[in-house]
C-alpha positions as CSV (number, residue, x, y, z in Angstrom):
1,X,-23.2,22.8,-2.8
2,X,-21.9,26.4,-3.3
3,X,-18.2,26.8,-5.4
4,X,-17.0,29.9,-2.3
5,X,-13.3,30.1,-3.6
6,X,-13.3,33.3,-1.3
7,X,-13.6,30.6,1.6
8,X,-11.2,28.5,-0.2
9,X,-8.8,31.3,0.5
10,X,-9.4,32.6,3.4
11,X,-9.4,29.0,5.5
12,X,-6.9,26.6,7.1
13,X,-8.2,23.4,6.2
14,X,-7.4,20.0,8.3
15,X,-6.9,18.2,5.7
16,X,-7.0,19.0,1.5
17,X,-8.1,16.7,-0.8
18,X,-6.6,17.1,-4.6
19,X,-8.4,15.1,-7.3
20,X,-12.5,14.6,-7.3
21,X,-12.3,11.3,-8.6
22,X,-14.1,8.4,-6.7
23,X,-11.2,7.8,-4.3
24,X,-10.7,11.7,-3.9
25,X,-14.6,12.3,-3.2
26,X,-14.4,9.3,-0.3
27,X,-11.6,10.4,1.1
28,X,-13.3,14.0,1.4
29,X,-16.6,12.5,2.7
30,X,-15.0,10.1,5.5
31,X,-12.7,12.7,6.6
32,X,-16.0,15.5,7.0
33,X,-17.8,12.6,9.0
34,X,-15.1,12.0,11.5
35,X,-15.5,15.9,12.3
36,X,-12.0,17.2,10.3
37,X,-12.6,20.5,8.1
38,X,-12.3,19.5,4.9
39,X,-11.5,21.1,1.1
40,X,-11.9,19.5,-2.0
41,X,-11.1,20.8,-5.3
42,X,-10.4,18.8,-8.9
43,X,-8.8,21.0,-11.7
44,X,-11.9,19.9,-14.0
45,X,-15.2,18.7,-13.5
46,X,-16.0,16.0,-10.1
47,X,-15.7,12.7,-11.9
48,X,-14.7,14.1,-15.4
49,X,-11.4,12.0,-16.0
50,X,-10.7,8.3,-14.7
51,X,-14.0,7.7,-12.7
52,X,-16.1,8.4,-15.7
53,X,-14.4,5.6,-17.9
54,X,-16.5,2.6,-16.3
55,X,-18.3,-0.8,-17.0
56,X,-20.5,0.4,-14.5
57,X,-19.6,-2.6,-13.1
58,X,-19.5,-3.1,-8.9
59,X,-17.1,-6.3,-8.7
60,X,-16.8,-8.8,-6.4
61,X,-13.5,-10.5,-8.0
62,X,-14.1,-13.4,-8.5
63,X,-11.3,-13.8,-11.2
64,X,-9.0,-13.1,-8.3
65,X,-9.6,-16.7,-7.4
66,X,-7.4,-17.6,-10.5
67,X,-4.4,-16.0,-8.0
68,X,-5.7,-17.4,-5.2
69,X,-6.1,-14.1,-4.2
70,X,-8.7,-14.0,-1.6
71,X,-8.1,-11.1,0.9
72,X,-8.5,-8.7,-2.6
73,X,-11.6,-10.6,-3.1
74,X,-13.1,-10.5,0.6
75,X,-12.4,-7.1,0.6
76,X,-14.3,-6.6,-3.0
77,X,-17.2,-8.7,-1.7
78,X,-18.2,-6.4,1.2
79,X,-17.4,-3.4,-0.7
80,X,-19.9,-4.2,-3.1
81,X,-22.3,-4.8,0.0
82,X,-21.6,-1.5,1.6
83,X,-22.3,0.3,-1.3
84,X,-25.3,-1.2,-1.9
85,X,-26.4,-0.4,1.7
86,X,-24.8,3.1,1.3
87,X,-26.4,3.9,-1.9
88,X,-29.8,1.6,-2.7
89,X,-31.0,3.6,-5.4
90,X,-27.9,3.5,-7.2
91,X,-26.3,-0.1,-6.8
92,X,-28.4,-3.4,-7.6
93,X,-27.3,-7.3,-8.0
94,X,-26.9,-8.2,-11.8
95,X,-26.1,-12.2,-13.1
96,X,-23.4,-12.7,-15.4
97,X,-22.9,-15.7,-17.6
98,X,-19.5,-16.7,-18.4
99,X,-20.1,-20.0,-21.6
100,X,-17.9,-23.0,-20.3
101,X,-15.9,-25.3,-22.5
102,X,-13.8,-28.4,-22.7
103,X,-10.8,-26.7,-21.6
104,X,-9.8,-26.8,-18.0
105,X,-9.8,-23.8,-16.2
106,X,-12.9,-23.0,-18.1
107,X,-14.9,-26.2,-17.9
108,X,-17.8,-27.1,-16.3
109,X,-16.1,-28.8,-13.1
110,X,-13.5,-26.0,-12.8
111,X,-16.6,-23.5,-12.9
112,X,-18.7,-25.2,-10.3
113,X,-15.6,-25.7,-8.1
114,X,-15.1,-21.5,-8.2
115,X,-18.5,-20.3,-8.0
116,X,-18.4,-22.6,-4.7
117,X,-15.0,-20.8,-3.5
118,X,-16.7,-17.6,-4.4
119,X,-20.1,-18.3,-2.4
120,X,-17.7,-19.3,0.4
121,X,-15.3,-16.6,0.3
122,X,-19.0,-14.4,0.2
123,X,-20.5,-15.9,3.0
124,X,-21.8,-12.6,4.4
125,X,-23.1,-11.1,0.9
126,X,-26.5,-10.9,1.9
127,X,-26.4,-9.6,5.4
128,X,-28.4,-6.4,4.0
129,X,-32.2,-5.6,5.7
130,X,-33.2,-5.1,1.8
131,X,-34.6,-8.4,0.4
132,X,-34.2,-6.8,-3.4
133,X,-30.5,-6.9,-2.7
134,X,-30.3,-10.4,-2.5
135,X,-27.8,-12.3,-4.7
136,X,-28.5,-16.1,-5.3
137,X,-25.8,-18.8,-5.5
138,X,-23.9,-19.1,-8.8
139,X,-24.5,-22.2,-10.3
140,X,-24.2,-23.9,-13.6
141,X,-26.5,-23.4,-16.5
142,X,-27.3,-25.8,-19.6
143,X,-26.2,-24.8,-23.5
144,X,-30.1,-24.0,-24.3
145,X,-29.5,-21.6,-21.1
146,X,-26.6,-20.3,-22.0
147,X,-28.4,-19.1,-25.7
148,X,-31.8,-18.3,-24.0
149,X,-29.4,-15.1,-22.1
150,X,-27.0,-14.6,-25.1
151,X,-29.1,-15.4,-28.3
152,X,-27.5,-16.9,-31.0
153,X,-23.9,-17.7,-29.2
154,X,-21.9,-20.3,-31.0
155,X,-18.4,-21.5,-29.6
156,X,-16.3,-24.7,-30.5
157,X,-16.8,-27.4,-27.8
158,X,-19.0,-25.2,-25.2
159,X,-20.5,-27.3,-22.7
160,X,-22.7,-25.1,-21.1
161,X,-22.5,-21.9,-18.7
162,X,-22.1,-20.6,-15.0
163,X,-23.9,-17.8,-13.6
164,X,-23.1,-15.8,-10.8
165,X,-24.2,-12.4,-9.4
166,X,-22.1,-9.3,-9.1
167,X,-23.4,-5.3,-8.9
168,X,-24.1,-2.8,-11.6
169,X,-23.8,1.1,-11.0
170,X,-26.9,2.9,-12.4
171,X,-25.2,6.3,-12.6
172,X,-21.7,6.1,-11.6
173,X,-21.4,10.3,-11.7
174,X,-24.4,10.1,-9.1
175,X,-22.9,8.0,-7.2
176,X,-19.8,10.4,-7.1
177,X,-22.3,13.2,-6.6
178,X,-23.8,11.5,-3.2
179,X,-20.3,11.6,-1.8
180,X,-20.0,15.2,-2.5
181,X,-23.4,16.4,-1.5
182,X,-22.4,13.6,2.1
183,X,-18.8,15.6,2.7
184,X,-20.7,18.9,1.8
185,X,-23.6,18.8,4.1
186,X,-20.7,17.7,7.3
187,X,-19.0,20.6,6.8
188,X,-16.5,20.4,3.6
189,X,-16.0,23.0,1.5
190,X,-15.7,21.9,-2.4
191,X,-15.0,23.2,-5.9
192,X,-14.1,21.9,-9.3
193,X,-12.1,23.4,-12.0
194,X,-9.5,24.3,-9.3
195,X,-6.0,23.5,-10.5
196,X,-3.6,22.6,-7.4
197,X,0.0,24.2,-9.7
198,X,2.3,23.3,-7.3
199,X,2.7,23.0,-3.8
200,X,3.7,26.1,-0.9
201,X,6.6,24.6,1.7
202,X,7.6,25.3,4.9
203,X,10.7,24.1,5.0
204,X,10.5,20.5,4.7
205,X,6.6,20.6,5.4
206,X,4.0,21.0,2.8
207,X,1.9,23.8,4.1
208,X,-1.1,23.8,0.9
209,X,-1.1,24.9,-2.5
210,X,-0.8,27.5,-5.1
211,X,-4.3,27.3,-7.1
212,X,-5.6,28.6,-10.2
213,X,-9.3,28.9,-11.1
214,X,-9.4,27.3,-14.2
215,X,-12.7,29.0,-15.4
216,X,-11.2,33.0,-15.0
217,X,-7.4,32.3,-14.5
218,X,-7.2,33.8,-11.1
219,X,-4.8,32.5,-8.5
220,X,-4.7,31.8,-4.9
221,X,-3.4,29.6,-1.7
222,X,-5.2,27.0,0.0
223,X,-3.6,26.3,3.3
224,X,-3.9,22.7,4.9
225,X,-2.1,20.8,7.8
226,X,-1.8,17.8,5.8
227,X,-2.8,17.5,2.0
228,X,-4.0,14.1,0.1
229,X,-3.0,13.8,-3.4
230,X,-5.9,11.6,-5.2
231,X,-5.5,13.0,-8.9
232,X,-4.9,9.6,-10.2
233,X,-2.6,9.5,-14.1
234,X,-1.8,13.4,-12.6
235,X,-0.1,12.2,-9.1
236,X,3.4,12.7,-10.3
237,X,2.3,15.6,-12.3
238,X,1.7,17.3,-8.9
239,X,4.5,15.7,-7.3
240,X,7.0,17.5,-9.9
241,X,10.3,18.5,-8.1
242,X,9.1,16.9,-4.4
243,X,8.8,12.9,-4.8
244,X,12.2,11.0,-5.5
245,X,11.9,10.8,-9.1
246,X,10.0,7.5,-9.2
247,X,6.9,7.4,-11.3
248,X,3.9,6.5,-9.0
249,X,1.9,5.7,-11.8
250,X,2.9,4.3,-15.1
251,X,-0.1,5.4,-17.7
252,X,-2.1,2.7,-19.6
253,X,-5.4,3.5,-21.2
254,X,-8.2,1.5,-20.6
255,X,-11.6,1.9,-23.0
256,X,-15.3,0.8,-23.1
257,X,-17.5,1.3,-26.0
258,X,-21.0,2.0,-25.9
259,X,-23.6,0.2,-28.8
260,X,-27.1,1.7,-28.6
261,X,-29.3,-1.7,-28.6
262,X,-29.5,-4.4,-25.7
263,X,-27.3,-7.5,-27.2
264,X,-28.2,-9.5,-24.0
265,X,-31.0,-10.1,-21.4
266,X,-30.8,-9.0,-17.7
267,X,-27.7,-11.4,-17.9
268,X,-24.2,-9.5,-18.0
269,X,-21.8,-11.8,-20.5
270,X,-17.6,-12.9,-20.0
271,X,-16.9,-14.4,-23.7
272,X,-13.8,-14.6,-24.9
273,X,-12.4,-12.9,-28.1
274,X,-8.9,-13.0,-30.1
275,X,-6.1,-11.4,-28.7
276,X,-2.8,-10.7,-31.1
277,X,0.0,-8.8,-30.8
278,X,2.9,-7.5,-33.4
279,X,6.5,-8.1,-31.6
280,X,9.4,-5.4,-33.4
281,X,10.7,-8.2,-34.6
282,X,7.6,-9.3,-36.9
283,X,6.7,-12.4,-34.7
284,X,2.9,-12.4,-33.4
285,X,1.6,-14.0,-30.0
286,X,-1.8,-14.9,-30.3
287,X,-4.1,-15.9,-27.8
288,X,-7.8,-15.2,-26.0
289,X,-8.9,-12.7,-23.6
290,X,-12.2,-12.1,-21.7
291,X,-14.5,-9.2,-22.6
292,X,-17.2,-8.2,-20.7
293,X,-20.8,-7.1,-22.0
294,X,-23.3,-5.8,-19.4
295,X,-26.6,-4.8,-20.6
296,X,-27.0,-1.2,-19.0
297,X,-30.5,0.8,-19.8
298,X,-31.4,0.8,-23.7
299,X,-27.3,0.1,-24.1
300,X,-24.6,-2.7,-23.9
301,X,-21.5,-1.6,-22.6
302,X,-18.5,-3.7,-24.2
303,X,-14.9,-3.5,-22.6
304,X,-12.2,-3.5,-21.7
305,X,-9.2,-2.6,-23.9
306,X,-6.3,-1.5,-21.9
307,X,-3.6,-0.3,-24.3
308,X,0.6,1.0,-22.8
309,X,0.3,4.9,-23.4
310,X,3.4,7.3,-23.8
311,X,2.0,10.2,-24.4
312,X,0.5,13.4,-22.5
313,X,-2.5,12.8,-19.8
314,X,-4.2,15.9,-21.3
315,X,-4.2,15.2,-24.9
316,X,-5.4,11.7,-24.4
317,X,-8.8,10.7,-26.5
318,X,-10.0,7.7,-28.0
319,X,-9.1,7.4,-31.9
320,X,-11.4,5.8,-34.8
321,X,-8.7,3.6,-35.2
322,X,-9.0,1.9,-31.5
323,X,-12.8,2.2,-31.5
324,X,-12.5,-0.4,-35.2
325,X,-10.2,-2.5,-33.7
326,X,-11.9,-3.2,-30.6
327,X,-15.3,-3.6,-32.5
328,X,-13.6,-6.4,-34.6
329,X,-12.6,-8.2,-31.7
330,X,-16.1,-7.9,-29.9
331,X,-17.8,-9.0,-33.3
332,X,-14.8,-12.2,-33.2
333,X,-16.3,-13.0,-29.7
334,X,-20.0,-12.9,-30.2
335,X,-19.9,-13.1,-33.9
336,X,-24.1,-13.6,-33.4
337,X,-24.2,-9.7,-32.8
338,X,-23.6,-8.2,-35.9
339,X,-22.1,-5.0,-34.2
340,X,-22.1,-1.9,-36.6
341,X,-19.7,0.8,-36.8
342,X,-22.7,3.4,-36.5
343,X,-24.3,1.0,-34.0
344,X,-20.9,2.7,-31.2
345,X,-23.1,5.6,-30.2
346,X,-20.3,6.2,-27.4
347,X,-17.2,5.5,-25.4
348,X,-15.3,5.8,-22.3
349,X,-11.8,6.3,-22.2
350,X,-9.4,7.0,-18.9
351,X,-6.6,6.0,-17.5
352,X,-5.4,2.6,-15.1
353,X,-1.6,2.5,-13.8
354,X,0.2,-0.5,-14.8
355,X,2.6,-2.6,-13.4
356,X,4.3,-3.2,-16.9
357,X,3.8,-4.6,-20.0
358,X,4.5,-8.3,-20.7
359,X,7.2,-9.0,-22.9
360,X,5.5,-12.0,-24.4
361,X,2.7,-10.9,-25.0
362,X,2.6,-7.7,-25.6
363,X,-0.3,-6.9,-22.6
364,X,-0.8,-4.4,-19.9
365,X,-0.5,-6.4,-16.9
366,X,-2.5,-3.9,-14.1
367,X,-1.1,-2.3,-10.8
368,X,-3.2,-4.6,-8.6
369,X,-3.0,-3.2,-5.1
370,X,-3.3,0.3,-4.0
371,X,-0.9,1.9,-3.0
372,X,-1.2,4.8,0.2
373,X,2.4,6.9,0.0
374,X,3.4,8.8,2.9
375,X,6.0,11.4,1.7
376,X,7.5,11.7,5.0
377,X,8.8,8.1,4.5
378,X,10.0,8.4,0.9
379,X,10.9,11.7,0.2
380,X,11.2,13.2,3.9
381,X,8.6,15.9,3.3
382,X,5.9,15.5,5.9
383,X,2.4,16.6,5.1
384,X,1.9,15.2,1.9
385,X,0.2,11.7,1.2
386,X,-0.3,10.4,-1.9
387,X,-3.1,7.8,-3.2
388,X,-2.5,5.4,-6.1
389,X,-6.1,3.8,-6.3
390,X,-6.9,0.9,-8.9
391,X,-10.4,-0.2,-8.3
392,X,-13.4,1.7,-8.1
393,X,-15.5,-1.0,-6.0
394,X,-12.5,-0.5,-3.0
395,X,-12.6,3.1,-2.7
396,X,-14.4,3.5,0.1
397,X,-12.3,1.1,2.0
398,X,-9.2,2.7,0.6
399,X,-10.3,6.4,1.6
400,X,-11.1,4.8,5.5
401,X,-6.9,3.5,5.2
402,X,-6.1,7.3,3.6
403,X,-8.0,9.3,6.6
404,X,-6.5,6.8,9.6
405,X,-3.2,8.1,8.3
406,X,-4.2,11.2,8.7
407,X,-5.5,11.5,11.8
408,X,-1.9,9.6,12.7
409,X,-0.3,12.7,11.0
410,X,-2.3,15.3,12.4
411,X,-1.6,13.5,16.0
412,X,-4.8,13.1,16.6
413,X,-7.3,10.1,18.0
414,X,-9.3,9.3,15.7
415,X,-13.4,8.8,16.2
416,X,-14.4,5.3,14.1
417,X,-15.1,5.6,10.9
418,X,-19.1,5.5,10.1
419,X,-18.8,5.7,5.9
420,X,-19.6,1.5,6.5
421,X,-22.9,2.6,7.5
422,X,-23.9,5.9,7.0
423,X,-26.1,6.3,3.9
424,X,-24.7,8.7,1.5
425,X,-26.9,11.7,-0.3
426,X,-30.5,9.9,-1.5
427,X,-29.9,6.7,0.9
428,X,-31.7,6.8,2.9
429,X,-34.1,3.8,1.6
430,X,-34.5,0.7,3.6
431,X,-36.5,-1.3,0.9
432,X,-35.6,0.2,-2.8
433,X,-38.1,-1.4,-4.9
434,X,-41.2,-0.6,-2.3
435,X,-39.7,3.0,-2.3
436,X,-39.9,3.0,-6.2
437,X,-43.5,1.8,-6.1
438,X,-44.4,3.7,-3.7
439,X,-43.7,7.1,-5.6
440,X,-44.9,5.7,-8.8
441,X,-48.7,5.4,-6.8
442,X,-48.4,8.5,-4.7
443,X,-47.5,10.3,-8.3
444,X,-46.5,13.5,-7.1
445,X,-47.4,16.7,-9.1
446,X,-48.7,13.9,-11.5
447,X,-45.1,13.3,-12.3
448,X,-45.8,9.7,-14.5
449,X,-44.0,6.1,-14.0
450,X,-41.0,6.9,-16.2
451,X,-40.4,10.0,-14.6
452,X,-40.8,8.9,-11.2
453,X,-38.8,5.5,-11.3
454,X,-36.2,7.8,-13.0
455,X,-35.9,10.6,-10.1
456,X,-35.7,7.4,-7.7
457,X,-32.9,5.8,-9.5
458,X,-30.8,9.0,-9.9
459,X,-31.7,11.2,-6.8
460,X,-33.2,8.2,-4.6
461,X,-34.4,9.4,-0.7
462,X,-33.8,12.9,-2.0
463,X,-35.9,13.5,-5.2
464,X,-37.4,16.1,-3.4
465,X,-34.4,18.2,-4.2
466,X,-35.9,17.9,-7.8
467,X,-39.3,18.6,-7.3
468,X,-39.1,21.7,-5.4
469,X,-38.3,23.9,-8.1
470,X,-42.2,23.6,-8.7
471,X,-42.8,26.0,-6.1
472,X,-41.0,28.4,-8.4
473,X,-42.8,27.7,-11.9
474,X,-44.5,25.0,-13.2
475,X,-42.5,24.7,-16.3
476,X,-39.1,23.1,-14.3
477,X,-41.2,20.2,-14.5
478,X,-41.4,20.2,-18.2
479,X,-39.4,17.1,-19.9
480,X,-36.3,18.3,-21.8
481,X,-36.6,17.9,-25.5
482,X,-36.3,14.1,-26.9
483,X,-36.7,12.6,-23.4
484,X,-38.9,10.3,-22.0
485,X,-37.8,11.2,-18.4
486,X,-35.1,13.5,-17.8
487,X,-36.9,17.5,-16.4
488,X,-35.5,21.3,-16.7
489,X,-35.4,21.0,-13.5
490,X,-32.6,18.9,-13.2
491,X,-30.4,21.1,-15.1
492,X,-31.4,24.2,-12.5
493,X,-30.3,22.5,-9.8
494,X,-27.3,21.2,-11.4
495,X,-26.2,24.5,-11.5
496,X,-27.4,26.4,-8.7
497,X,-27.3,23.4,-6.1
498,X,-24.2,21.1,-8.1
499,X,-21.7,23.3,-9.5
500,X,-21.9,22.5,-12.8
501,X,-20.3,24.9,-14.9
502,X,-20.1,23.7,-18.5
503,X,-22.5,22.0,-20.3
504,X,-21.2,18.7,-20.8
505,X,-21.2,18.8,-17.0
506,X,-25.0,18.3,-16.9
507,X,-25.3,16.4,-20.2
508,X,-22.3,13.1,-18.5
509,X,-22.3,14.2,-15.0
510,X,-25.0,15.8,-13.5
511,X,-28.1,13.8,-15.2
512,X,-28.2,11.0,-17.5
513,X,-29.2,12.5,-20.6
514,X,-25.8,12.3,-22.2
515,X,-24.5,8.8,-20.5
516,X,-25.1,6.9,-23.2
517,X,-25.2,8.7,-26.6
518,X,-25.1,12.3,-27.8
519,X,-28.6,13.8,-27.1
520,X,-30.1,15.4,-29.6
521,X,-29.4,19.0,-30.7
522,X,-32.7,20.4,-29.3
523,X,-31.7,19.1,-26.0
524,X,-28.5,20.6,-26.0
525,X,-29.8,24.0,-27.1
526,X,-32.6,23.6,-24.1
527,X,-30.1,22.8,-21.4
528,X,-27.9,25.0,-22.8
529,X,-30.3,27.9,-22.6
530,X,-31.5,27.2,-19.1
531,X,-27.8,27.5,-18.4
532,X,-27.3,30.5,-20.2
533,X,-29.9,32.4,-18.1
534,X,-28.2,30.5,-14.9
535,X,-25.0,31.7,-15.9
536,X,-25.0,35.1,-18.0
537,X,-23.8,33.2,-21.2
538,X,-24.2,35.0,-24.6
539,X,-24.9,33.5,-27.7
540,X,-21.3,32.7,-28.7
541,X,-20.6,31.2,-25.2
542,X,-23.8,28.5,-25.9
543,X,-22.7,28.2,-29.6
544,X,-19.2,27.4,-28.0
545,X,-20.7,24.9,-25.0
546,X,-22.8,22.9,-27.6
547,X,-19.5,22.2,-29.9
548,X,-17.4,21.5,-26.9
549,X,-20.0,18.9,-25.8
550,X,-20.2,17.8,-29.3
551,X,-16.8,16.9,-30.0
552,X,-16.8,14.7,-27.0
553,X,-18.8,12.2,-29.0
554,X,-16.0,11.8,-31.7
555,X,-13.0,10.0,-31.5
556,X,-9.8,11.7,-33.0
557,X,-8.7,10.6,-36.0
């Protein structure tokens, strides 16, 4: 993947996509694979906003039974599926235990009635060729069970547990990656830190936008027939002056911490912790709410609090204040823990859009369907869609709906779509674990286990892409400082063959050094060094990089 803004310029695209989130980044690949030509551009990094800001979770839905809401949860069910036929290497069943008690929607009977409705609804869940994708039957679990998977858990009249199986993501910026590197090798042309400003008309047709390249300031157009806006809590941002005046998407924040020892098994948790909220008027609602702890690597990832935000997209962080609040609930629900302050090594923070905010009690109630705008219906301005995306598991399936509309609007037939089936960048796996052990005996350039298992897990069918850099010197197979597994020769080809730029692009999105902590500073200066030769960075410039990435790692104040 080469950032050619020359070719940006200099082409009429079929279609645009603006915003390299995980909807923006399907859109772009499904769109290349049915043969349209294709741009994608983000005004930061690909992935750096809303898609990083993840459980790593791949749901199925099952708490959309409590609606009775089973097309959403069909539709989440084979999601998870097609990812984890898409991507092997990246997507893998996990069992989560949610404690029962005597209360009856979360009782043992009520519990066994929906993980039936949820192994019904998910008849076809294990359809995949891949025996290590297989997910059991949920079923109910005993109170010795229930402690054996979360140690020490204590809670007034529990009567046991239910287990069922949903996905986790082992490197949700990879993942966005493969469908990059997918839409890239069809054809697209892509680049982050492109700003779309505003939009260049015809009339009442958008004809493609007036960009800026963020990293020198230069401008320029990119033309496109029709132009899909996927930049998430910036949609109306981009819309300024052409949509009817209705926000598409009302900000709320949504964050997950990160705590730097495993507090569970293999078992992902649902326990429920206080909820309280301050009305003007000095009344408080109290009540419960469900908070999710998955087990991820050496980590536990906690979420999620959602909080109504006001303020501007850009100037959004996490504060010390939400990260103690949120740690006194988590430490309320699984009081066994004994969560530290210093214990948060990170935290996510991004934005979901909102439906509203209860009145009772005070909570973000979620936008809980997509939502595919044509502008030609609501605003009479043809060429212009818009994308209002609330799950990550559905994006594929959303980005399928998105391209369909515009093949309609480009008056053209459509071939069928083929993102269903078509392994993305490093899927091409037909049995994961058999491909792990397999590298881990072949050993290649006596690479050892860790190393191996970890090029499988990250790059999968193409860790070749990695290795290759031995042809040019041996040491691009050195470990980078303070790692057990991570090689220079990741950070070369994240910026020769993955556009990174800056260097918190390798350190969160390019490997996984920086995923779960802030590495330490002889890593940074490393990574920032091979960059610096990559890149014709001077002192200051690294000095600046390594402070940039820094400050990630601490909340405002």
């Amino acid at each position: 993947m080469k950032r050619d803004l020359n070719k940006l310029s200099n082409t009429e695209y079929d279609v645009l996509v603006v915003g390299a989130g995980i909807y923006g980044v399907a859109s772009a690949w499904d769109a290349a694979l049915r043969g349209l030509k294709v741009a994608l551009i983000d005004k930061a990094d690909f992935g750096g906003a809303t898609s990083s800001n993840s459980l790593k979770i791949i749901h199925g839905g099952l708490r959309y039974l409590q609606q009775l809401d089973f097309k959403r949860m069909r539709e989440s069910i084979h999601e998870r599926m097609v990812l984890m036929r898409i991507a092997p290497h990246l997507i893998y069943p996990m069992p989560v235990i949610m404690p029962t008690y005597a209360k009856k929607l979360k009782s043992r009977p009520a519990m066994f009635m929906a993980l039936i409705a949820n192994d019904i609804v998910g008849f076809d869940r294990n359809r995949l060729k891949d025996p290590h994708k297989y997910m059991p039957n949920g079923r109910i679990i005993s109170i010795p069970e229930v402690r054996k998977h979360i140690p020490d858990y204590e809670k007034y009249n529990m009567s046991g547990g239910a287990v069922w199986y949903d996905c986790q993501c082992y490197n949700t910026e990879r993942l966005l990656l493969a469908f990059i590197h997918s839409a890239v090798s069809k054809g697209a042309d892509a680049a982050n830190y492109v700003q779309a400003v505003r939009f260049k008309k015809n009339g009442t047709r958008v004809t493609g936008v007036q960009a800026r390249d963020i990293l020198t300031g230069d401008n320029f157009e990119i033309r496109a027939k029709q132009i899909v806006n996927n930049s998430g809590p910036w949609v109306d941002t981009l819309l300024n002056g052409l949509s009817n005046g209705q926000p598409r998407f009302n900000l709320s924040t949504a964050m997950n911490i990160v705590i730097n020892r495993q507090l569970l098994s293999k078992h992902a948790a649902g326990l429920s912790g206080p909820y309280e909220y301050k009305h003007q008027d000095g009344s408080v609602y109290k009540a419960f709410r469900m908070l999710f702890f998955a087990p991820w690597r050496k980590y536990t990832i906690i979420g999620t609090n959602h909080l109504v935000y006001s303020g501007q997209q850009d100037e959004y962080k996490v504060t010390e204040a939400e990260i103690q609040d949120f740690l006194g609930v988590v430490n309320q629900a699984y009081s066994a823990a004994h969560i530290k302050r210093e214990e948060v090594s990170f935290f996510y923070g991004g934005f979901l859009p909102m439906a509203g905010q209860n009145p009772q009690t005070g909570e973000v109630m979620l936008l809980k369907h997509y939502d595919i705008i044509d502008h030609k219906a609501t605003d009479n301005v043809e060429g212009l869609l818009s994308v209002i995306g609330v799950k990550y598991t559905t994006a594929r399936d959303v980005a399928k709906k998105t391209i369909d509309l515009v093949f309609n609007k480009l008056n053209r037939k459509s071939p069928p779509c083929q993102t269903e089936i078509t392994p993305l960048y490093g899927g091409e796996i037909e049995r994961f674990e058999d491909f792990v052990n397999y590298l881990i005996a072949t050993k290649p350039d006596g690479l050892d286990e860790k190393i191996m298992r970890h090029l499988a897990y990250n790059y999968g069918s193409m860790y070749q892409d990695i290795l290759k850099y031995v042809d040019e010197d041996v040491q691009w197979l050195q470990k980078l400082p303070g790692t057990d597994e991570a090689l220079r020769a990741e950070v070369l080809h994240a910026v020769r063959e993955e556009m990174a730029q800056k260097l918190a692009d390798v350190i969160l999105r390019r490997t996984d050094i920086g995923s779960g902590e802030l590495p330490a500073d002889d890593c940074l200066t490393a990574v920032a060094q091979i960059m610096a030769q990559e890149l014709n960075w001077d002192e200051r410039r690294m000095k600046q990089e390594i402070e940039e990435t820094k400050n990630i790692y601490t909340p405002a104040a």
